[in-house]
C-alpha positions in Angstrom: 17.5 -2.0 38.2 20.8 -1.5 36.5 20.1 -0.6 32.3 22.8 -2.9 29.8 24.7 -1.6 27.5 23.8 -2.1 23.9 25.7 -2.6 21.2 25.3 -2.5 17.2 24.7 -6.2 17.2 21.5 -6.1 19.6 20.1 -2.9 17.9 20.8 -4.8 14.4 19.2 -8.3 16.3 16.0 -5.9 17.3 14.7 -4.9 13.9 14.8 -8.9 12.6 11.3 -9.6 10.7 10.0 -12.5 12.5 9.6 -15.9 11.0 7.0 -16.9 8.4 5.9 -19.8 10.0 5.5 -18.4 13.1 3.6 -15.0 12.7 1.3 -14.9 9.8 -1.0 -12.9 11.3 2.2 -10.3 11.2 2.2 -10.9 7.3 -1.1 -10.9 6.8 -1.8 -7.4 8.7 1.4 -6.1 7.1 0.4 -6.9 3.2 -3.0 -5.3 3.9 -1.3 -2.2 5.3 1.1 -1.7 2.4 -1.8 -2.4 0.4 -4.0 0.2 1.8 -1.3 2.7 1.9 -0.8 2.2 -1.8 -4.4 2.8 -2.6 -4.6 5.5 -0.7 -1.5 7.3 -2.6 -3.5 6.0 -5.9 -6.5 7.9 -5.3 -4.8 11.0 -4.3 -2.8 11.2 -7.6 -5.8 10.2 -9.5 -7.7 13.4 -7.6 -4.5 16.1 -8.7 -5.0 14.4 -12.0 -8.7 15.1 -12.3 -8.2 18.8 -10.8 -5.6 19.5 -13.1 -7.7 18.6 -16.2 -10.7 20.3 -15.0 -8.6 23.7 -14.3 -6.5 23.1 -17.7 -3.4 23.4 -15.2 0.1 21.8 -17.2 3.0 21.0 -15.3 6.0 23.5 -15.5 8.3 22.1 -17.8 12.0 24.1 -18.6 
């Protein structure tokens, strides 16, 4: 099987978000993700805030 060559346009054409109306699923799944991900980097900053009032710890500042 011989491999194509390919160019900037089909690399470009390969990272298209598919269409609304046809893949909500993908949209769905993808919101929840981000939204996850988000919450996830939330609760970690409120944690260093919480450690860092409990040890008294200031940021550097020059």
């Amino acid at each position: 099987m011989e491999r194509t060559k390919m160019t900037l346009k089909d690399l470009a054409v390969s990272f298209h978000f598919p269409k609304f109306s046809t893949s909500r699923d993908f949209y769905k799944a993808f919101g929840c993700r981000v939204c996850m991900l988000l919450s996830y980097q939330m609760i970690s900053v409120y944690q260093l805030y919480i450690v860092e009032d409990y040890v008294h710890q200031t940021p550097l500042s020059k």
